[in-house]
Structures are given as structure tokens and as C-alpha cells.
N, C-alpha and C positions, 0 to 999 in steps of 0.2 A: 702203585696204580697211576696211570695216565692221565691227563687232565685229559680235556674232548680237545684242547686245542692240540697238544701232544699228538694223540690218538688221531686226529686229520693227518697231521704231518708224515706219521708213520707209515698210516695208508698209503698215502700217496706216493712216500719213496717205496715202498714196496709194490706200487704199480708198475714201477718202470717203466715210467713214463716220462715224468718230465726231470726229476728232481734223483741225486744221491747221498748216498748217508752223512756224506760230508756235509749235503743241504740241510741238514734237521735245523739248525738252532733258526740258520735265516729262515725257513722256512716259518716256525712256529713264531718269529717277530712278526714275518709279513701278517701272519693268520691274528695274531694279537691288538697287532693295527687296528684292525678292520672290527673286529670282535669285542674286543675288554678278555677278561679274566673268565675262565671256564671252573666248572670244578672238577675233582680226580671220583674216575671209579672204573670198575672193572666190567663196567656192563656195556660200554656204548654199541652203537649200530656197528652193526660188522663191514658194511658196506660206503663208501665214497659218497653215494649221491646221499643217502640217510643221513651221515656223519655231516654233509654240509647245510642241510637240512637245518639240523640241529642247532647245527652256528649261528645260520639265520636269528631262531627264537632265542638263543641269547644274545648276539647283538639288538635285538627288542630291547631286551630285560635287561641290558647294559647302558641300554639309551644311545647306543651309539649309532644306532640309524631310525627312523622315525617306522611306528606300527603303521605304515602304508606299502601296499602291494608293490609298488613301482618300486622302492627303495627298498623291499623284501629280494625283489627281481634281480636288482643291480646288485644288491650285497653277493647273491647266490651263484650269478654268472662272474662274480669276479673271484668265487672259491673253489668253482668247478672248472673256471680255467688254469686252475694251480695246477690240474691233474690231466690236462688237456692236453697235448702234441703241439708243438711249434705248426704253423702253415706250410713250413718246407718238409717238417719231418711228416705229417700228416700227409703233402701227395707224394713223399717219397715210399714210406709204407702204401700205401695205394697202388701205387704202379707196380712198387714192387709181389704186391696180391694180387695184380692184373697178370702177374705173367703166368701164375696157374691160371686162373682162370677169371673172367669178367664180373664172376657170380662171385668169388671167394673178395674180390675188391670192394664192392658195393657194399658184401656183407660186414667187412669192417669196417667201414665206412659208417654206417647204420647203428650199428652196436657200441662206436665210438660216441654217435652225435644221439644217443639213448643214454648212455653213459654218463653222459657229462650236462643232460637235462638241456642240451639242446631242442630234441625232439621232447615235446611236455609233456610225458607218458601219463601221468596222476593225473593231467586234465582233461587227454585228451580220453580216457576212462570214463570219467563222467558225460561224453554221449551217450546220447541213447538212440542205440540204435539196432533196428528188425529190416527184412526183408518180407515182399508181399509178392505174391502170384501179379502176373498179367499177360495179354493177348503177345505180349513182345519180351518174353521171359519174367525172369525173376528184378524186381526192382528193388534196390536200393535204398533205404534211408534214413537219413544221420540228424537228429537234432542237436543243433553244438551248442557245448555246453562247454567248451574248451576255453574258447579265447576270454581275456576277461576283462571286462568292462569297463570303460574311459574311467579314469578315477577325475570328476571334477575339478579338484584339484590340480593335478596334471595338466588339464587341457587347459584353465586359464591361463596357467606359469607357461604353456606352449605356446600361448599367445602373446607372451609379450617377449617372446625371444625370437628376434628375427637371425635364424642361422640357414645356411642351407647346405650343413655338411651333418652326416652323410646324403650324397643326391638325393637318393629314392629309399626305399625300402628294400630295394635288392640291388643297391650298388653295392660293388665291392669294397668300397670305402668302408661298409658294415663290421666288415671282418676283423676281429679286435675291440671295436669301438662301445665302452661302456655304458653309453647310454646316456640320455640325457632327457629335459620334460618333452620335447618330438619325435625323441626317436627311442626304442626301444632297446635293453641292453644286450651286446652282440659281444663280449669280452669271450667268449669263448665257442664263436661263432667259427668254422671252418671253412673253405671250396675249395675243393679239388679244381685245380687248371689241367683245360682240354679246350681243342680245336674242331670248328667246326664249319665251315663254309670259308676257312683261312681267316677267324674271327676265335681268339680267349673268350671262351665263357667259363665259368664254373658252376659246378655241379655240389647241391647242398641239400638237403632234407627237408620238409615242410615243419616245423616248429608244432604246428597247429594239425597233423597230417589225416587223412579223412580215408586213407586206406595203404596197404601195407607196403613199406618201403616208400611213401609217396615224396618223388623230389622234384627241385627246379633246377631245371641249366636257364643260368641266367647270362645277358652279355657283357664284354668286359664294360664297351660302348656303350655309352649315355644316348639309347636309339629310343624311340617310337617301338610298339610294335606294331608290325609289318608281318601280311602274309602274301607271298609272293613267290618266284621259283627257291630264292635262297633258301625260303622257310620249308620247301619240300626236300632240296638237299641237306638240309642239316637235321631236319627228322629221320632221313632217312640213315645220315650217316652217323647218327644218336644210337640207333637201334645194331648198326653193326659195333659199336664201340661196346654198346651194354642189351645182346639179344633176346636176352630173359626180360627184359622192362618194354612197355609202350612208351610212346613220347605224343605229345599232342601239342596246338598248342591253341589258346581261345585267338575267338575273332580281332580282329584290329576296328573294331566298329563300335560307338558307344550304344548301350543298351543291349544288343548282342556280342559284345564283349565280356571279359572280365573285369574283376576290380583294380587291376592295374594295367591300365593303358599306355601309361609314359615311361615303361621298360620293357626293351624286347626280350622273351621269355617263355620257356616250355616247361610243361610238365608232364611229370610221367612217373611209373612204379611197376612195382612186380604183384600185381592183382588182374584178376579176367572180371569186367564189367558184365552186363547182362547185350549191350553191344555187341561186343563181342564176339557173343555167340550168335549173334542176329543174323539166319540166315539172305542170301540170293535169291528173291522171288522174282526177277525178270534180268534176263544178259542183256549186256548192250555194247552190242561193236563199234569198236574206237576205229574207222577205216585209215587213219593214217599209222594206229599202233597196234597189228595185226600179233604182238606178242606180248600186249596186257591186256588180261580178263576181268571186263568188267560187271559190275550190273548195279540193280536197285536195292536197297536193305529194306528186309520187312521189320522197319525199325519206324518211331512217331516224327523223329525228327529227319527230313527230306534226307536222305545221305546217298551216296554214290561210292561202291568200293570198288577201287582198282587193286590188281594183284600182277605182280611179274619178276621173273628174273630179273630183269633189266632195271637199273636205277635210273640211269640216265632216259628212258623210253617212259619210264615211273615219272620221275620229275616232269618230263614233255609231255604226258597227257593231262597232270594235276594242272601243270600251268596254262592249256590248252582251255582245259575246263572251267577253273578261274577266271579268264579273260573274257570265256562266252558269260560268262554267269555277272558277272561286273556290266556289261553291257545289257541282257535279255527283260524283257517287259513282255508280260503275259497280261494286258488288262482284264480281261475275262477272269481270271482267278484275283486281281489286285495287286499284282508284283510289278511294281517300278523301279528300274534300275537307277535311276537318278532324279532328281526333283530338286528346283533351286540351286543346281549347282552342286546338290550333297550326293556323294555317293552312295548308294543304299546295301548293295550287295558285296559277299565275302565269303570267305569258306570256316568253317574249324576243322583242322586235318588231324588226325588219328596217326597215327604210323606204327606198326610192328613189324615183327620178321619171324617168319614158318621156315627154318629150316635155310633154304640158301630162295625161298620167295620174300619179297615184299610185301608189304599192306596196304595202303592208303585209303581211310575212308574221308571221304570229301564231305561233311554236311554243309549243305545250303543255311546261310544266314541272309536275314531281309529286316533292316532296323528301322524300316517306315515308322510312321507315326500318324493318326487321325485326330478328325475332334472326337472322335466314335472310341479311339484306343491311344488316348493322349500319351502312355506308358509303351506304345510300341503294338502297331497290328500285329509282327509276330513273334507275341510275348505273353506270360502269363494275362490271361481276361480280366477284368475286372473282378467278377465273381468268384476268382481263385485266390487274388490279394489276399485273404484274411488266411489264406495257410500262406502264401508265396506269392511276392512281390518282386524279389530282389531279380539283375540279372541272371540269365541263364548259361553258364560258362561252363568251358570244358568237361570238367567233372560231371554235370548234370545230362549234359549233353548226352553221356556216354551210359547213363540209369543210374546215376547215384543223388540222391536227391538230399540237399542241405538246406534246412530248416530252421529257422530262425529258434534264437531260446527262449522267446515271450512265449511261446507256444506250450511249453511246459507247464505255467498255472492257469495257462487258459483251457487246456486239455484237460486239465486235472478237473475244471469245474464241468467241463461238459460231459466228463466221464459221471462224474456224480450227478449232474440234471439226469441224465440217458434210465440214472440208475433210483430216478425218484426225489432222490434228495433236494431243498430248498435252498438252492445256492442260486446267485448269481450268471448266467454266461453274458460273456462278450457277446452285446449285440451284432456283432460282424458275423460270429459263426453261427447267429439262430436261423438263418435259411437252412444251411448248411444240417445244424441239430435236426429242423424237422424230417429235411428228407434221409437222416439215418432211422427214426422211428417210421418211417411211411414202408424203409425199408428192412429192415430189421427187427426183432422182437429181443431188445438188448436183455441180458442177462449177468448178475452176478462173475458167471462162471467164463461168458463170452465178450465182455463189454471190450477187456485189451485188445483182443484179435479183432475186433470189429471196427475199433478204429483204426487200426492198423493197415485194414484191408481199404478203409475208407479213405485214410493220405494216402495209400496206396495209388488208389482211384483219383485223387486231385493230380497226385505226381502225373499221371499216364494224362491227363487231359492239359496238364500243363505243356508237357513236349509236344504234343498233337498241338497248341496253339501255337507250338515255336514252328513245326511243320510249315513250311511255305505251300506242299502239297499235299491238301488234304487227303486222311483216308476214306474217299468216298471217290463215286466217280467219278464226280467232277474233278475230284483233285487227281486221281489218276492219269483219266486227258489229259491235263496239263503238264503233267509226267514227260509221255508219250513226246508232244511239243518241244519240249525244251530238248529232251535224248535229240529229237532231228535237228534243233537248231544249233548242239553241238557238231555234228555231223556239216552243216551248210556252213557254219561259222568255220571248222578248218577246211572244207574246201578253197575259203576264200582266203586263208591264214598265208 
């Protein structure tokens, strides 16, 4: 019988992957290192990610690394990179699956960085997550329950280590890099290298991913993110590289941004949003680009979709549009393009490919600020804080709504008020509670699906606030406006 430290080894030279028979002995030193003494038996996990799993809980019970998450984290990515691919032989195997086909590349790819608990499949499990009816399809939404929680600990030892390697969080520098109390461990971290606007980026899987296949191309460069023509040719030339996946990428604006602003960066996968599907409720003729079709999306957040053969006539109308939209002030609706000096307007661009057409959807972003909407005029309201505060970035953008995890025992207590019971709720959600009983007649049998339907209903009035153009007529006009002020604005281009 095998010991578990054995039984790793074994596997792993029978993965044929990194290691051969001749590796056994080093190999079970290395694993022994890190580990202590295992014991023998005939039953262990049949599987690589299990088997290291395993190792983990006895280096606990060995004492050889301390029962904290972080140091759980580091042990695990430095025994799943035993069975991992070199970075050469991983884009070699790549490309060489790109030459059937773009879809058979990605798929190994995926199943690699699943494989090897890159991608946190057992956490990212524990979301919870339904889909609700609305006016603008089917929405989206995830409460994460994935990512896991500053360890105190951690954060003060982060603080007194002034390092600043690796740069960011998606610098390349990651790859390999085992971790330490700032940074997260990446020992068996991969990126595929690929070019894109005559710029290395690589392309890697979301750790944390919030829907299927979801990855980033990130750049080699230590840049800003920046949306501008570059960022329409290299969406665009993402999607012919990998045509089965959208590529997106958020705003370059804080507050209408994402959560990482100081790396330039896209994201994208093989999933259809409720966007998506969001049809053309008005055309609107581009008079210099007589061969892409544009219009309005009967979508909550302002968007504009263009569609064309033409990349190059694609890219000139997105950067056409951008340029009117960075300068245009609608006072009547409250849209300021600049103020103090600060730029206010941006795009978040979408990108796919139908066939031998393009995509681009353009959503308007506007990251003003009042004393009336300190958090941003067009951002979740006040009144929606107590579901959603946080930025509203790409993914959300698109109907997929991510939701904070406090939200988990604060739901669970409002499920049980709804339902009689003498609990406590969070004073933030008892507006909120009354008007589900004004509106509802909660039941046993219905209370899940009620509230369901209910963040449902916060999600859809959240985008409607991100909307620069409201759905009413007023916001329609102002529509109307800006379509002509594209039109005056490239006459004058």
C-alpha cells in the first residue's frame, strides 16, 4: 500500500504532464518537504486535485504549516503545480489546439486551470445563484460566496511589508509567484501569450469566475486602463482570435469602472448575457459609415449597437462615438461632460462576432457626482445601497448582477420576519420588507421565489439608475439629441 505522499507522486507521473518515472523518488522528497509523513493505504482519492487536498490536512496535522487559509492556499498551489505544464509547454500545447480549432484551445486551456484549482471550482459552488424575469429579458444573479475573506491576520503582516513585486494583481510577474502576506499565491498560475493591437497580453481564467469559461486578457504593459480606438481594435481582434467568446472591457472612469483601474484589461467567455439578446428598438444612421448598422438597445443601461463587416469602418464609428460622447452636455437631463477639469464620460464596449459580422455595443457611462448622489448621479440610489452599493462594471452591465455575501444572513432573517417569525432584520432593509408585504402575501411555499423576483426588481432599477437616458420620455428626447449631435459632431470631424 502507497502512502498519500507515494500515491500524489504516482498520479502525477501518470498524468503526463510534468514529471517521469525516473522522477518518483525526487518527486515524493519534494512532496515530503512541504508535507511531513503521510500514512499508507489502499483507499486514497483517485483524483490530483483531491489527493492534494488531502496533503494540505496533513500538513495541518504535521504542523508544518499553520491552520490558516492563506498558508492552506500557498501549500495547495505549490502541489498542484507539481502536476501543472511549464508556461512554454502550456502555450505550446495551446497553439498547438488552436490549429483544430479556437474552441478545442480554450477548452484545454480551461480544464487545465480547473485541473490544477486555478479556477476555485468548490467555491465558486458555494454561490448562489437564480435568474428573474424582466421588462429587458431574463436577469442574472450571483451572490459570491466564493472569494474568501481578508484573514486579519494577513492584512496587518501586509502591512508592514513594504514590497511592490508582483506590480498589480494581473501583472505577469503573477505567474509562478508563490505568494506572499500582499499577494495572493500564483505558483501554478498560467498565460497563454498572444498579440493584440502589436501589444503581449495574456490570456488566463478568472480564479473567482462568475460565468462559464470567464477570462481576462491582460497587458504585458504596466498601463492605465484606457478606452479609446486601441481598445476597439483589440476587442475586436480578441473575438477573431477566440469567435465563440465576447470580450468586453469596463470603463476607464472611477465609480463607473471596475475594481481594477491601474491595469489595462478585458474580459470575456463563452456565455449569452440577457444583453445579448437585447433587441434594436430604433436605427440610427451613421452618415459617414453607410456600411455599419446601428441603433438603440431596448436595454436599462444607455447602449448603442453597432454591427459590420468592416473592422476598420467598426473601429471609426466606436471612436467617432466616444469622442462625441467625452465632450456632449445635455443640461436638461443633467449630463456634464466635464466639470473642474474632470472628465466625466466613457464608454464600456462589448464586442462579439456573428459569423463573418461584428458587434459593438457602446454603453454610455457618466460618473458625475452630487451633494444629492455623493456615490455617483449615475449609480446605484441611495435607497438600493442596502442590496447594492459597490461599482457597476462590465459584467453587471451586461444582466449579471453580483452581490455582496452579507447579504446571505441578512436575507435569511428577512425570509423568516416575511414568514412571522421574531427575528431581528437589518434596519436598512425594513423599507424595503414593508413594501414586499404591501406587495405580496408571503407564503411558506412562495417566500424563495418572492424574493428572488424582488432583487430581481432592485437589480433592473439599479441599471435604470446607471442609464444616463432614462426610460421615460423625457429620457427618450434626450436620446433623440445626442443620436443628432453624433451626426453634427462628424460633420465637423
Amino acid at each position: 500500500m502507497p502512502t498519500l505522499i507515494e500515491h500524489f507522486a504516482d498520479l502525477i507521473i501518470a498524468s503526463q504532464q510534468t514529471y517521469q518515472p525516473l522522477d518518483r523518488r525526487y518527486l515524493i522528497n519534494v512532496i515530503y518537504q512541504q508535507v511531513g509523513s503521510t500514512p499508507k493505504s489502499a483507499n486514497w482519492p483517485t483524483t490530483l486535485i483531491a489527493t492534494a487536498r488531502q496533503l494540505v490536512r496533513y500538513a495541518v496535522t504535521n504542523r508544518m504549516i499553520e491552520n490558516r487559509l492563506a498558508a492552506k492556499e500557498r501549500l495547495l498551489a505549490q502541489l498542484t503545480d507539481l502536476y501543472t505544464p511549464t508556461p512554454a509547454r502550456v502555450n505550446q500545447q495551446f497553439w498547438n489546439q488552436y490549429q483544430f480549432s479556437p474552441q478545442a484551445a480554450t477548452d484545454y486551456f480551461y480544464q487545465l486551470s480547473q485541473a490544477n484549482d486555478y479556477i476555485k471550482m468548490a467555491a465558486i459552488q458555494k454561490n448562489i445563484q437564480f435568474q428573474t424575469a424582466s421588462p429587458y429579458g431574463r436577469f442574472e444573479v450571483t451572490i459570491n460566496l466564493s472569494k474568501p475573506e481578508k484573514d486579519p491576520r494577513a492584512i496587518a503582516q501586509a502591512q508592514k511589508v513594504a514590497q511592490n513585486y508582483p506590480h498589480d494583481a494581473l501583472s505577469f510577474e503573477n505567474e509562478g509567484f508563490a505568494g506572499d502576506a500582499q499577494h495572493a499565491p500564483r505558483r501554478n498560475h498560467r498565460l497563454v501569450r498572444l498579440t493584440l493591437g502589436g501589444q503581449t497580453f495574456g490570456l488566463q481564467y478568472s480564479p473567482y469566475a462568475y460565468f462559464e469559461q470567464h477570462c481576462i486578457l491582460l497587458s504585458q504593459a504596466e498601463q492605465v486602463m484606457h478606452i479609446d480606438a486601441l481598445t476597439f481594435h483589440n476587442l475586436l481582434d480578441a473575438v477573431d482570435l477566440f469567435p465563440h467568446y465576447f470580450f468586453g472591457s469596463n470603463a476607464d472612469l472611477p465609480i463607473v469602472g471596475g475594481s481594477i483601474l491601474a491595469h489595462d484589461h478585458y474580459q470575456g467567455g463563452q456565455h449569452v448575457f440577457a444583453m445579448d439578446r437585447a433587441p434594436i428598438v430604433q436605427k440610427v444612421t451613421l452618415g459617414r459609415f453607410p456600411d455599419v448598422q446601428a441603433g438603440i438597445l431596448q436595454w436599462p443601461v444607455s447602449t448603442l449597437r453597432l454591427q459590420s463587416t468592416n473592422k476598420q469602418h467598426l473601429v471609426q464609428a466606436a471612436e467617432l462615438i466616444l469622442a462625441c460622447w467625452q465632450r456632449y452636455s445635455d443640461p436638461q437631463v443633467g449630463i456634464v461632460a466635464q466639470s473642474d477639469g474632470q472628465q466625466h464620460h466613457t464608454l464600456t464596449p462589448i464586442a462579439r462576432k456573428q459569423g463573418s459580422t461584428y458587434e459593438l455595443d457602446l454603453a454610455l457611462r457618466d460618473n458625475q457626482t452630487s451633494k444629492q448622489f455623493p456615490d455617483g448621479i449615475f449609480h446605484p440610489h441611495p435607497e438600493l445601497h442596502h442590496i447594492k452599493k459597490e461599482n457597476i462594471g462590465l459584467i453587471e452591465v451586461m444582466g449579471l448582477a453580483i452581490l455582496p455575501p452579507r447579504l446571505v444572513p441578512e436575507l435569511t432573517a428577512v425570509k423568516q420576519f416575511l414568514l412571522g417569525q421574531k427575528v431581528k432584520v437589518n434596519p436598512i432593509h425594513q423599507p424595503w420588507v414593508q413594501q414586499i408585504q404591501q406587495k405580496h402575501q408571503v407564503t411558506v411555499a412562495n417566500v424563495d421565489a418572492t424574493l428572488q423576483t424582488e432583487l430581481g426588481q432592485v437589480f433592473q432599477q439599479v441599471l435604470e439608475d446607471v442609464g444616463v437616458f432614462k426610460q421615460n420620455a423625457i429620457g427618450q428626447a434626450a436620446w433623440q439629441r445626442f443620436i443628432a449631435a453624433i451626426n453634427v459632431f462628424a460633420s465637423k470631424d
